[in-house]
N, CA, C and O atoms as a Tripos MOL2 file, in Angstrom:
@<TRIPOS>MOLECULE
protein
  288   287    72     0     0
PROTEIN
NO_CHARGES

@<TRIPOS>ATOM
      1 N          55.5150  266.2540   95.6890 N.3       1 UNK1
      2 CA         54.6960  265.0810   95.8190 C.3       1 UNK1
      3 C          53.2270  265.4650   95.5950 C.2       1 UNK1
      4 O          52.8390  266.4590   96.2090 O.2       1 UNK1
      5 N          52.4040  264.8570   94.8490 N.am      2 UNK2
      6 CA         50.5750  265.0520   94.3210 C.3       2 UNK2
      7 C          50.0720  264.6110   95.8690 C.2       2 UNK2
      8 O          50.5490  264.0500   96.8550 O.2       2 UNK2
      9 N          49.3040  264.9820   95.6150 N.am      3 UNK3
     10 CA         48.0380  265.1670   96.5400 C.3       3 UNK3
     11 C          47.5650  263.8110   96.1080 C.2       3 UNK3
     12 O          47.7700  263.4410   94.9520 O.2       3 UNK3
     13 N          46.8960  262.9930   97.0420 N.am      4 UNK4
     14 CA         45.5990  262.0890   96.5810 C.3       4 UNK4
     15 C          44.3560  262.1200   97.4070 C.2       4 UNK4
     16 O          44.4220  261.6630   98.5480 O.2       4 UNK4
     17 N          43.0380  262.6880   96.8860 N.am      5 UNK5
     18 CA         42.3560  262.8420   96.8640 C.3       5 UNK5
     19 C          41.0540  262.2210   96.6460 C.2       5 UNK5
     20 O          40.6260  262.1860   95.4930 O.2       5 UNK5
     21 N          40.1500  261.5670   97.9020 N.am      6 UNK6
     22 CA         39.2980  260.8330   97.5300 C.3       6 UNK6
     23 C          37.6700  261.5640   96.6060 C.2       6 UNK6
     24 O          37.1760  262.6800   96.7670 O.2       6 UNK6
     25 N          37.2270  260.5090   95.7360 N.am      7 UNK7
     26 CA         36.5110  260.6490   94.4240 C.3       7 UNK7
     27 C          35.4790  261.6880   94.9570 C.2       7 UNK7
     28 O          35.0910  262.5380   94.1550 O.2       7 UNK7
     29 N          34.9010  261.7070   96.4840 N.am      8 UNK8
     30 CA         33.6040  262.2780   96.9470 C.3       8 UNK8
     31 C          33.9780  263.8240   97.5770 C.2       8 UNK8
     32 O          33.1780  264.6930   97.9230 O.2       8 UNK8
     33 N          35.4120  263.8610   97.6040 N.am      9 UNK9
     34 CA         35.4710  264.9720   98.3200 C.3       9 UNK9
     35 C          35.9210  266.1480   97.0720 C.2       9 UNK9
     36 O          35.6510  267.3470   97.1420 O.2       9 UNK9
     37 N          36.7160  265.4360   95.8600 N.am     10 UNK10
     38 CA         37.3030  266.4290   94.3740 C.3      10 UNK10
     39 C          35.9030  266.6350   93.9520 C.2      10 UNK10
     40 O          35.0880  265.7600   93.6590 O.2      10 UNK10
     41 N          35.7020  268.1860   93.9640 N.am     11 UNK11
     42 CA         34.5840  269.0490   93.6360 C.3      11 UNK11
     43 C          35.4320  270.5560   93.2170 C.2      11 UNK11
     44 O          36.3380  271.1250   93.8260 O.2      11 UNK11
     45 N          34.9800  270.7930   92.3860 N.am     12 UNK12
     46 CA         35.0380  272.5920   91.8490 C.3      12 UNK12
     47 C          34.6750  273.5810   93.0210 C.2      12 UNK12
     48 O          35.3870  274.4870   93.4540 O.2      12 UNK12
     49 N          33.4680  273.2310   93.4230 N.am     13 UNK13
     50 CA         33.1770  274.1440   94.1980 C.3      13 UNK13
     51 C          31.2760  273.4460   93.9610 C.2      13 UNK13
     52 O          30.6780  272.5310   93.3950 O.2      13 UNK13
     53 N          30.9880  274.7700   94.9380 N.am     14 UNK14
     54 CA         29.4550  274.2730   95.4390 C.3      14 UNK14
     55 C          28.5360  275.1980   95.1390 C.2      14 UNK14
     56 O          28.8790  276.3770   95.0490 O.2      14 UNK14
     57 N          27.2610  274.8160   94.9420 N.am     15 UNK15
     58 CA         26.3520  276.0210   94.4530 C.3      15 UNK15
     59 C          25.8260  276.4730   95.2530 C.2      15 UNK15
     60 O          25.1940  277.4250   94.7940 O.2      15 UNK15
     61 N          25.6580  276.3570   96.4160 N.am     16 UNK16
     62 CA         25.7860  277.9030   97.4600 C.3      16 UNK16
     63 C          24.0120  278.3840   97.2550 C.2      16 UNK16
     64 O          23.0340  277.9880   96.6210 O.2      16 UNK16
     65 N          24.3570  279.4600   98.2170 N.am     17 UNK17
     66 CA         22.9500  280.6100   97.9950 C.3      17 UNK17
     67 C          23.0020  281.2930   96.5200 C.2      17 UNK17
     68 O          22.0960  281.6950   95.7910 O.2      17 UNK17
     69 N          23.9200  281.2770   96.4200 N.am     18 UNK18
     70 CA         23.8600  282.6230   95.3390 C.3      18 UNK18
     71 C          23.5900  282.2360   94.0150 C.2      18 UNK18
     72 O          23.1000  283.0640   93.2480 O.2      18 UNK18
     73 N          23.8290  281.1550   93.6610 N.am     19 UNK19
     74 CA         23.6690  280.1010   92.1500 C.3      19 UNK19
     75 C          22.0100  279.9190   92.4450 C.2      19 UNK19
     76 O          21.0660  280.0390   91.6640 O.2      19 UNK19
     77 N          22.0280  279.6420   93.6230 N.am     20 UNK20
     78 CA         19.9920  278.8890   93.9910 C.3      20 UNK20
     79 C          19.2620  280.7510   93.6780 C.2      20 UNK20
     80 O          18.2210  280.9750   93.0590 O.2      20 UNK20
     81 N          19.9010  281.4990   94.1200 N.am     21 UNK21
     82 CA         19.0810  283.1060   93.6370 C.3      21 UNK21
     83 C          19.2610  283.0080   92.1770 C.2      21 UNK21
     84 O          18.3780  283.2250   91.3470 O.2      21 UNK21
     85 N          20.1590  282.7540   91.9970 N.am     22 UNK22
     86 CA         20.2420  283.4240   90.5260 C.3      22 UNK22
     87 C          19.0830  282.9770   89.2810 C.2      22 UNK22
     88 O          18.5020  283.5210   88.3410 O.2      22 UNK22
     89 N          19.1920  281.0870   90.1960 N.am     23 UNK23
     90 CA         17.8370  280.3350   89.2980 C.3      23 UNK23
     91 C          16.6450  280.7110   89.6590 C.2      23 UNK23
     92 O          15.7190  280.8920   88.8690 O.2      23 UNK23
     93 N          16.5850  280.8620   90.9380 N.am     24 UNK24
     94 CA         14.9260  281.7210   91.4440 C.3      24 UNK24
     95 C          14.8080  282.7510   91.0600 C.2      24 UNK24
     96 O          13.6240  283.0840   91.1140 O.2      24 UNK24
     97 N          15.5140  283.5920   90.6230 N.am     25 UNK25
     98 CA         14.9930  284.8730   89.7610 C.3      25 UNK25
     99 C          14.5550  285.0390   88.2350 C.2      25 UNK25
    100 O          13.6520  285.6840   87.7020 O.2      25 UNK25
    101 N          15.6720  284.1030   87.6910 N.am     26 UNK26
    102 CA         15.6290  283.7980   86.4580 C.3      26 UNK26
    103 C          13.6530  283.1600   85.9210 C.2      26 UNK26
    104 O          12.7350  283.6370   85.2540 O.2      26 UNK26
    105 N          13.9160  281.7530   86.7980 N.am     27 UNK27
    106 CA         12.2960  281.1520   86.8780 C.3      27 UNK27
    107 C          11.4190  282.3830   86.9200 C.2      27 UNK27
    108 O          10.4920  282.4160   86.1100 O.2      27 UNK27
    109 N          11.5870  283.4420   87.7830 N.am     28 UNK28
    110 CA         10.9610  284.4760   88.2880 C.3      28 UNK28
    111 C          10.1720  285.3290   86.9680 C.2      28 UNK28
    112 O           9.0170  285.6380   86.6730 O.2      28 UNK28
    113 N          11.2570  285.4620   86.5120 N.am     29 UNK29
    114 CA         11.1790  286.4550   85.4520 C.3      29 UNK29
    115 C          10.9840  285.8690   84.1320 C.2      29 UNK29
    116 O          10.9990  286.7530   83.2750 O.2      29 UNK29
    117 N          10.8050  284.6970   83.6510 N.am     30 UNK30
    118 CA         10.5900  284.0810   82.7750 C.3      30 UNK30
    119 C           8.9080  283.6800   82.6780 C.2      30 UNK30
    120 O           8.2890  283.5030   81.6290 O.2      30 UNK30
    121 N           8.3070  283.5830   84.1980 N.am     31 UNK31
    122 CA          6.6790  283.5860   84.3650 C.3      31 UNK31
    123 C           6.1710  284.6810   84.3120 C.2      31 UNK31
    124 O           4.9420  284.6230   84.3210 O.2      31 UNK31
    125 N           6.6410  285.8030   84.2520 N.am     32 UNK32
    126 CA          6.5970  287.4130   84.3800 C.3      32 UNK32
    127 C           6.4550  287.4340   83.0970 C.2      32 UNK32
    128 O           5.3180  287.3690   82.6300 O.2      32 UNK32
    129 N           7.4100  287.5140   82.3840 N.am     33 UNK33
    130 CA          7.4150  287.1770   80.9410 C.3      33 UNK33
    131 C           5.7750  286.8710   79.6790 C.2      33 UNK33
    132 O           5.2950  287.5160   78.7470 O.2      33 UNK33
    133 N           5.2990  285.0650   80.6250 N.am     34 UNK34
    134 CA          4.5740  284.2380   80.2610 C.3      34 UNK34
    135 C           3.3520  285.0250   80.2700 C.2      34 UNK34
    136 O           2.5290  285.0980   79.3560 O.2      34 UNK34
    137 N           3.3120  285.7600   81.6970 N.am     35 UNK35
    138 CA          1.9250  286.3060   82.2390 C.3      35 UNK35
    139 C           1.8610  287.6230   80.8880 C.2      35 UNK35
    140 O           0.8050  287.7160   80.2620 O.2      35 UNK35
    141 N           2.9560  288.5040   80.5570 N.am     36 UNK36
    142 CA          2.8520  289.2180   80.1730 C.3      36 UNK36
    143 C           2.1370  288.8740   78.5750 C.2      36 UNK36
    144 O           1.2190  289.5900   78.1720 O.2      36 UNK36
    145 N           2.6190  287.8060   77.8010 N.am     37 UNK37
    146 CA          2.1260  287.0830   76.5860 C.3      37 UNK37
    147 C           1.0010  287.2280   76.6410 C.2      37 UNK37
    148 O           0.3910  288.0920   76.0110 O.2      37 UNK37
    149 N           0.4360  286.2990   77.5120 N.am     38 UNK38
    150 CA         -1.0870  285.9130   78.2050 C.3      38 UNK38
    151 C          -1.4830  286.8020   77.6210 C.2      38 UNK38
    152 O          -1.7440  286.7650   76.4190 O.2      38 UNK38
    153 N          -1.6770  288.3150   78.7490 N.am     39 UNK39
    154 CA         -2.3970  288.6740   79.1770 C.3      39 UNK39
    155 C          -2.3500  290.0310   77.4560 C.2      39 UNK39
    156 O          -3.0680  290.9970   77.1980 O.2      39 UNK39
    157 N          -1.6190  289.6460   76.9830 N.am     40 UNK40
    158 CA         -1.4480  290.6670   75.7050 C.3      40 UNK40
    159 C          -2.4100  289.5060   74.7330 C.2      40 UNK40
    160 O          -3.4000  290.1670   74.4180 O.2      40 UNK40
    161 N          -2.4890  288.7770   74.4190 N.am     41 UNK41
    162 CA         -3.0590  287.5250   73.9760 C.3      41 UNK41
    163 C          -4.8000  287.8650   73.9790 C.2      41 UNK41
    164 O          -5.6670  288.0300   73.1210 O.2      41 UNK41
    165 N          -4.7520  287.8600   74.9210 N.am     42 UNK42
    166 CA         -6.4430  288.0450   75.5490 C.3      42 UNK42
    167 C          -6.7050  289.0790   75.0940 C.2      42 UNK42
    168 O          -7.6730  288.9730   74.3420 O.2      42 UNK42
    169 N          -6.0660  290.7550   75.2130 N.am     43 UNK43
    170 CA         -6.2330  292.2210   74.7530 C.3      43 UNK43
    171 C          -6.4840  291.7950   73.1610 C.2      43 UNK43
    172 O          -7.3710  292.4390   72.6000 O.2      43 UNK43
    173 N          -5.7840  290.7580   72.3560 N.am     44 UNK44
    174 CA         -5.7880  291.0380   71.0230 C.3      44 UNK44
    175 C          -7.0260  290.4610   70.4400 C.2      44 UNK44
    176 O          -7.6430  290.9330   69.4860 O.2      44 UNK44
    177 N          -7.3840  289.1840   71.2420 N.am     45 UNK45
    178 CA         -8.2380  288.2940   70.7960 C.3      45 UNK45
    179 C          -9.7440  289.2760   71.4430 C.2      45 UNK45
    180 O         -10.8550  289.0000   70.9880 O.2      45 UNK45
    181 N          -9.5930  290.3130   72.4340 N.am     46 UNK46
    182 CA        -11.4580  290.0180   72.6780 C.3      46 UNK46
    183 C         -11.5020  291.8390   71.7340 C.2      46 UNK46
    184 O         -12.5660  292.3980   71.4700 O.2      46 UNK46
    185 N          -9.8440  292.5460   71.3270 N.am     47 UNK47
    186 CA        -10.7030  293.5700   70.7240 C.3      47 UNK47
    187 C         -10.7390  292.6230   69.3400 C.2      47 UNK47
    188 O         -11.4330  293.2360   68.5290 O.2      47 UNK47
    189 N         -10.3250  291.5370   68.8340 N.am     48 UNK48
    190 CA        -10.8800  291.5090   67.3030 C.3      48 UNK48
    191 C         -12.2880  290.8230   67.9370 C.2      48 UNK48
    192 O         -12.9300  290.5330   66.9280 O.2      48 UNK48
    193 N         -12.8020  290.5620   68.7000 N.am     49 UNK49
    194 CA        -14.1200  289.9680   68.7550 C.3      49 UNK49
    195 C         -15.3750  290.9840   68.2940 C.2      49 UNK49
    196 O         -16.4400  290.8320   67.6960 O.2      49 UNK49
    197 N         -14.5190  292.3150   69.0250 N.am     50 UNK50
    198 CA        -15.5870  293.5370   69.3430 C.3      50 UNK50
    199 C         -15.8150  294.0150   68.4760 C.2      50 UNK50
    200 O         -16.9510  294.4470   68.2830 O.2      50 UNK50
    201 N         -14.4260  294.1970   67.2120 N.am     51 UNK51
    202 CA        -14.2840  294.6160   66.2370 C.3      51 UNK51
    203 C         -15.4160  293.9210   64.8710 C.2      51 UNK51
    204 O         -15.6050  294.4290   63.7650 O.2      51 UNK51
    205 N         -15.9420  292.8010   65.3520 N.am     52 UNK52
    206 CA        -16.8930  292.0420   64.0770 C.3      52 UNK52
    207 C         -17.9150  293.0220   64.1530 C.2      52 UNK52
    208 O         -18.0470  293.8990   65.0080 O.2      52 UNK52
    209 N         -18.8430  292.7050   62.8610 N.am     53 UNK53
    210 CA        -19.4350  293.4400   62.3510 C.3      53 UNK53
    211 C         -20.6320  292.2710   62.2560 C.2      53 UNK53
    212 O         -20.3630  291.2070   61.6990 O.2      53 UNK53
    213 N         -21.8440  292.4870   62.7690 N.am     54 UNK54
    214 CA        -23.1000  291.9810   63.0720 C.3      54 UNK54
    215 C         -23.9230  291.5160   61.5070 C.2      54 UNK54
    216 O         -24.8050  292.3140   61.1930 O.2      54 UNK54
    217 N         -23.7670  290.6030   60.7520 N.am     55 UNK55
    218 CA        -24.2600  290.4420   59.1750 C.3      55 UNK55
    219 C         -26.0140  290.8980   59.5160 C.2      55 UNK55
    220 O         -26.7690  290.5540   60.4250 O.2      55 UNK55
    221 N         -26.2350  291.9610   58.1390 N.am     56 UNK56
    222 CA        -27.4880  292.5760   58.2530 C.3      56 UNK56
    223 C         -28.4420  291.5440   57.3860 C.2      56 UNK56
    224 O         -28.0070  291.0600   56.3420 O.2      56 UNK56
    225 N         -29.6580  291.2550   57.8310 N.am     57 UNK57
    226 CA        -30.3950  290.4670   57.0210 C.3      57 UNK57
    227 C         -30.7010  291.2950   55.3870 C.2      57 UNK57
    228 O         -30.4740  292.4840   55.1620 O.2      57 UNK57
    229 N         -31.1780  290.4390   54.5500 N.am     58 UNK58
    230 CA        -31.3710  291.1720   53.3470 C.3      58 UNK58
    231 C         -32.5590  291.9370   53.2930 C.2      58 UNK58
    232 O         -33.4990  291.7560   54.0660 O.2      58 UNK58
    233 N         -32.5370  292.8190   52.3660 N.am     59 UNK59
    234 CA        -33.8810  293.4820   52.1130 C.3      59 UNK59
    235 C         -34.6820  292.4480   52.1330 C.2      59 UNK59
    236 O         -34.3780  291.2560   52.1090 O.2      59 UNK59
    237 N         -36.1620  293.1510   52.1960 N.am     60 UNK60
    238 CA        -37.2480  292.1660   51.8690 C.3      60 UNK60
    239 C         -38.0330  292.6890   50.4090 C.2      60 UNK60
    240 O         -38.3420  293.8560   50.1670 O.2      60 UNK60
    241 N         -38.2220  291.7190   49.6800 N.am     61 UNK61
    242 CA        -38.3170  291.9840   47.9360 C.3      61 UNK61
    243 C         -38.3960  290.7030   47.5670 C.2      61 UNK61
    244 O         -38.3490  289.7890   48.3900 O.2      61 UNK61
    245 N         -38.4950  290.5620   46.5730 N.am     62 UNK62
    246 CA        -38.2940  289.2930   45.3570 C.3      62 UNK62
    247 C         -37.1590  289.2920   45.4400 C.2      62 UNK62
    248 O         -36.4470  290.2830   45.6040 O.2      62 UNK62
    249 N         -36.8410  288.2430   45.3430 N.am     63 UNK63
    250 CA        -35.2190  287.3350   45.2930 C.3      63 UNK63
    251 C         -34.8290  287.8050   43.9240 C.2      63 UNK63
    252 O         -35.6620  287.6990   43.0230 O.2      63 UNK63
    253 N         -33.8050  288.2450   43.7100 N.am     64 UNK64
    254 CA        -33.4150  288.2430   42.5020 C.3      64 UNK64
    255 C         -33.3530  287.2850   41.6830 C.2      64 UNK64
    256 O         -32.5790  286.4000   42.0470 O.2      64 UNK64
    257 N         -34.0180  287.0600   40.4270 N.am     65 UNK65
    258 CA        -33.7870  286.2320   39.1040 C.3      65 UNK65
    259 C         -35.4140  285.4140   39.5470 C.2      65 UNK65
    260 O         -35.7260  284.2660   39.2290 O.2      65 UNK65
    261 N         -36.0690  286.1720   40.1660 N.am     66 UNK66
    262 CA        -37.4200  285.7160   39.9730 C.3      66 UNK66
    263 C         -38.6120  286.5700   39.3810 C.2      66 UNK66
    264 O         -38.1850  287.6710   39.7290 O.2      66 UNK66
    265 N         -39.4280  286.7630   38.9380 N.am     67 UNK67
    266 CA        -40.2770  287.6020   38.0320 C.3      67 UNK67
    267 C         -41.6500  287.5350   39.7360 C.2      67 UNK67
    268 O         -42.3970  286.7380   40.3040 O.2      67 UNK67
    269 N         -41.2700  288.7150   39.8100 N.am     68 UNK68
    270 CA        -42.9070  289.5890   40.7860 C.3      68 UNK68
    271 C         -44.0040  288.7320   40.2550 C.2      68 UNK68
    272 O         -44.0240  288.3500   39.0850 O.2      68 UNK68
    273 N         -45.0940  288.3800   41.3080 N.am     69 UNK69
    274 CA        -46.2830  287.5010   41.0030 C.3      69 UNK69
    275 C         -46.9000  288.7210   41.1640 C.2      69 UNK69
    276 O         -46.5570  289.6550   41.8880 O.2      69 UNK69
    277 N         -48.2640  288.5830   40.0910 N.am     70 UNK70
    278 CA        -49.4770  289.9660   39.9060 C.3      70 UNK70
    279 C         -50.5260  289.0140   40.8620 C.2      70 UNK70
    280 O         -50.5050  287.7900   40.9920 O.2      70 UNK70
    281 N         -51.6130  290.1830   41.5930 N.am     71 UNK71
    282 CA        -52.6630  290.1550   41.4640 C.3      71 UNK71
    283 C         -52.9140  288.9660   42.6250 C.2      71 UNK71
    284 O         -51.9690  288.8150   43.4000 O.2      71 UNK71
    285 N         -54.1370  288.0680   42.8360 N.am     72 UNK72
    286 CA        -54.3960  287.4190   44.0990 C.3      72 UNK72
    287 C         -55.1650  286.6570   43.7200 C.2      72 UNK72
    288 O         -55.6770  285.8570   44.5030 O.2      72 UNK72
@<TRIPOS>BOND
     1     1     2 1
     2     2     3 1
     3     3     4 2
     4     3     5 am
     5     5     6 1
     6     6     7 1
     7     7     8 2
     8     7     9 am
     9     9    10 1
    10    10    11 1
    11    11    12 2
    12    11    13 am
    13    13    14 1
    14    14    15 1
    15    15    16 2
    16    15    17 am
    17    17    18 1
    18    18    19 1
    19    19    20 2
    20    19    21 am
    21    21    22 1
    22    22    23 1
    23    23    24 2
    24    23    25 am
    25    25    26 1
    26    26    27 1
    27    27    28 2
    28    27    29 am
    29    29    30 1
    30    30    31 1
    31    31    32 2
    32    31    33 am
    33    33    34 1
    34    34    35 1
    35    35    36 2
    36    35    37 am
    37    37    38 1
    38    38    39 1
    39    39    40 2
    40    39    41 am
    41    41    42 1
    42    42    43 1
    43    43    44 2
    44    43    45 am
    45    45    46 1
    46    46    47 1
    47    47    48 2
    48    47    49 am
    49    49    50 1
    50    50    51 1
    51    51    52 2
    52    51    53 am
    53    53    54 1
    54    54    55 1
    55    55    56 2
    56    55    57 am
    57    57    58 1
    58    58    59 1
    59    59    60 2
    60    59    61 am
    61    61    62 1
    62    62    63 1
    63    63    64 2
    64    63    65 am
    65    65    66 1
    66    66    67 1
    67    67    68 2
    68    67    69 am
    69    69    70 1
    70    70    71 1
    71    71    72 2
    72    71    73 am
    73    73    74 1
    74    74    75 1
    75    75    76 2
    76    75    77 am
    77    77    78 1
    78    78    79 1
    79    79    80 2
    80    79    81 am
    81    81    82 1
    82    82    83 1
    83    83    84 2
    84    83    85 am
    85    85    86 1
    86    86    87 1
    87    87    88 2
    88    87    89 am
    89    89    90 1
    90    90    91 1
    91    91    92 2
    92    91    93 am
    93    93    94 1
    94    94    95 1
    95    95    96 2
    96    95    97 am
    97    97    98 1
    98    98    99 1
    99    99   100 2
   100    99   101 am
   101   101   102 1
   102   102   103 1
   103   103   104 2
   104   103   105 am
   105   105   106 1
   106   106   107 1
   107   107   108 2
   108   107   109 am
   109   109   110 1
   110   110   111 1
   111   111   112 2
   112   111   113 am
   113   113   114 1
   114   114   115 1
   115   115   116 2
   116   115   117 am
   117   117   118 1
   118   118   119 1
   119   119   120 2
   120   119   121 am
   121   121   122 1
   122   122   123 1
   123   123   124 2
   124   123   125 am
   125   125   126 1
   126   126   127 1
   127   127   128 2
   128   127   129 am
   129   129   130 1
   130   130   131 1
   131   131   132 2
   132   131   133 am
   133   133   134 1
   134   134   135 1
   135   135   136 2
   136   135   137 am
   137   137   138 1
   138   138   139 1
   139   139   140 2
   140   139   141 am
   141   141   142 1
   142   142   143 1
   143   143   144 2
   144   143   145 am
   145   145   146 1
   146   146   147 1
   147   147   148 2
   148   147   149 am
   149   149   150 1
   150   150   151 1
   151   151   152 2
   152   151   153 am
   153   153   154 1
   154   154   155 1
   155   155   156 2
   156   155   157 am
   157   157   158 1
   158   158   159 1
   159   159   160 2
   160   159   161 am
   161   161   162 1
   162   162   163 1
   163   163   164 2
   164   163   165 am
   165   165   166 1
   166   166   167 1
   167   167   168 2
   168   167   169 am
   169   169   170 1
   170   170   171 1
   171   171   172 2
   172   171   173 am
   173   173   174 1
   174   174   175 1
   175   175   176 2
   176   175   177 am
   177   177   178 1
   178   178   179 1
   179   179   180 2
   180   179   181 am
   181   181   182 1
   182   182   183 1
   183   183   184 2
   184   183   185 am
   185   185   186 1
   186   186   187 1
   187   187   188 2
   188   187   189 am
   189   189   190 1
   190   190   191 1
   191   191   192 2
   192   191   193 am
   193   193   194 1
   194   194   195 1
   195   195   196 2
   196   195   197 am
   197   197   198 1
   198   198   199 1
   199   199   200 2
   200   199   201 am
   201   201   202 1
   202   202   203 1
   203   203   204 2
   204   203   205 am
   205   205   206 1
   206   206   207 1
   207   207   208 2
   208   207   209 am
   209   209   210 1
   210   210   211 1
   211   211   212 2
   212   211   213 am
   213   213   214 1
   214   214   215 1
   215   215   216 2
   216   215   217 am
   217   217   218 1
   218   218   219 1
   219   219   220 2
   220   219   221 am
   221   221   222 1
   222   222   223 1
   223   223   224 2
   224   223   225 am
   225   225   226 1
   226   226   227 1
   227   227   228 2
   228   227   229 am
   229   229   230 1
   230   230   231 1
   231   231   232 2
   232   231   233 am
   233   233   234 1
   234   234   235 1
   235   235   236 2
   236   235   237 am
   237   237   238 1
   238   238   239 1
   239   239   240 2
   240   239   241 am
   241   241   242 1
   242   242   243 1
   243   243   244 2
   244   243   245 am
   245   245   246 1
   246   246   247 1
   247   247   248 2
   248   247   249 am
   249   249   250 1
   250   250   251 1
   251   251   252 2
   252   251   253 am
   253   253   254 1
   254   254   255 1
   255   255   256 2
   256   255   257 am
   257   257   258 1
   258   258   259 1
   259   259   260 2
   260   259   261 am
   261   261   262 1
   262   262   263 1
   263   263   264 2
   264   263   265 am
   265   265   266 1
   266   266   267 1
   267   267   268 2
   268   267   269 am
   269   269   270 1
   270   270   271 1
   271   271   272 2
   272   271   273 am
   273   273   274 1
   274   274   275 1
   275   275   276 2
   276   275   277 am
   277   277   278 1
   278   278   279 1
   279   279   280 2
   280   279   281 am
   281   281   282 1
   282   282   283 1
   283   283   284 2
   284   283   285 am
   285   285   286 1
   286   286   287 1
   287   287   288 2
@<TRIPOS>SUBSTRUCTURE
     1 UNK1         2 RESIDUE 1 A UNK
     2 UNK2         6 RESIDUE 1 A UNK
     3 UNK3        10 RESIDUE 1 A UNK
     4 UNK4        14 RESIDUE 1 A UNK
     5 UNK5        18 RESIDUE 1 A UNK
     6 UNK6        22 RESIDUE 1 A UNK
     7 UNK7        26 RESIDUE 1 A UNK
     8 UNK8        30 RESIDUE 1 A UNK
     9 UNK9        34 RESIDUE 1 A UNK
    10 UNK10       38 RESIDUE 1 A UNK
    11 UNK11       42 RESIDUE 1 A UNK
    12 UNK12       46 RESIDUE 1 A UNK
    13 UNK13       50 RESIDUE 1 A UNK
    14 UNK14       54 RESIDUE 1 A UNK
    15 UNK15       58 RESIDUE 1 A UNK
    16 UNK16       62 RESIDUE 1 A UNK
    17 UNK17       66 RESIDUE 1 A UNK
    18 UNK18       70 RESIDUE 1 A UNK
    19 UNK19       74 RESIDUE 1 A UNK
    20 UNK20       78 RESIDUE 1 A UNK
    21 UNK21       82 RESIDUE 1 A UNK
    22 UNK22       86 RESIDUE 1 A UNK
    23 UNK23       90 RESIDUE 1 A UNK
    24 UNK24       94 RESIDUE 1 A UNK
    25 UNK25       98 RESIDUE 1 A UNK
    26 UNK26      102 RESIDUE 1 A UNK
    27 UNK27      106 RESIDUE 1 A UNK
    28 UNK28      110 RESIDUE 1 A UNK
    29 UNK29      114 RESIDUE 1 A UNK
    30 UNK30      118 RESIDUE 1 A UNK
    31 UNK31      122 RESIDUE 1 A UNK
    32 UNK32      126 RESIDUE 1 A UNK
    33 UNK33      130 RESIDUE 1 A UNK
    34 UNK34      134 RESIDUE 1 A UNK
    35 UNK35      138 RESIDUE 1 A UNK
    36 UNK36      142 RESIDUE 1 A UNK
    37 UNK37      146 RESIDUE 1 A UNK
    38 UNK38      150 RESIDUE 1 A UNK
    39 UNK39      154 RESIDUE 1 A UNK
    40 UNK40      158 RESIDUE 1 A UNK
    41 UNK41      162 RESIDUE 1 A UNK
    42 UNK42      166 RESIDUE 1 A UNK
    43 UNK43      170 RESIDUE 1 A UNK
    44 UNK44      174 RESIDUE 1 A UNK
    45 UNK45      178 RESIDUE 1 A UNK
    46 UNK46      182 RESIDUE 1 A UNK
    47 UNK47      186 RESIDUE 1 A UNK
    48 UNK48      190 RESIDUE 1 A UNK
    49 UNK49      194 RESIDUE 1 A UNK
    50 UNK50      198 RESIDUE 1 A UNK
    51 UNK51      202 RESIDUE 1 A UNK
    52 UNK52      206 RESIDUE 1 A UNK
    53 UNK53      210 RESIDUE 1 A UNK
    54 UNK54      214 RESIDUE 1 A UNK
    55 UNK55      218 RESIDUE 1 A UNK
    56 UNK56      222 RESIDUE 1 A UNK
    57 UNK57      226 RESIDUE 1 A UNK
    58 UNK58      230 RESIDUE 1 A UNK
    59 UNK59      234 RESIDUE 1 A UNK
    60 UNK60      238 RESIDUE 1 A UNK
    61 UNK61      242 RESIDUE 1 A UNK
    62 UNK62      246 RESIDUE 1 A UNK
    63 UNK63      250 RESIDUE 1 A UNK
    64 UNK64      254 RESIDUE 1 A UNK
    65 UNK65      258 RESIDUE 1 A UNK
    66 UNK66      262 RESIDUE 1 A UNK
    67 UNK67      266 RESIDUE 1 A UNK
    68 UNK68      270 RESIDUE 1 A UNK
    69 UNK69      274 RESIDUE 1 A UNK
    70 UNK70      278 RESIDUE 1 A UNK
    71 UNK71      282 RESIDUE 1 A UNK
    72 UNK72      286 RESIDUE 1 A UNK
């Protein structure tokens, strides 16, 4: 003879402590992760900052494609 079984009580089973750790670690280690991006992110971006090169003003002279003025 079957069993009958009301709708609220037929369950698999329950998620417990150990399912709730498994997601709190997971979350855990996935911001661990994030921080680690970050913080590699920042290392890449301030050495290419350091790495620029300061533009030198030009000589001082006549501009090229102009002819030297004589005399005063």
């Amino acid at each position: 003879m079957t069993k009958i079984i009301p709708e609220d009580k037929a369950r698999q089973g329950h998620w417990g402590w150990h399912a709730l750790r498994i997601l709190i670690a997971g979350l855990l280690l996935a911001f661990i992760a994030w921080a680690a991006v970050e913080i590699y992110g920042e290392m890449i971006k301030s050495q290419a900052t350091s790495e620029q090169t300061v533009p030198q003003a030009p000589a001082t002279g006549p501009a090229t494609g102009q002819k030297p003025t004589q005399g005063g």
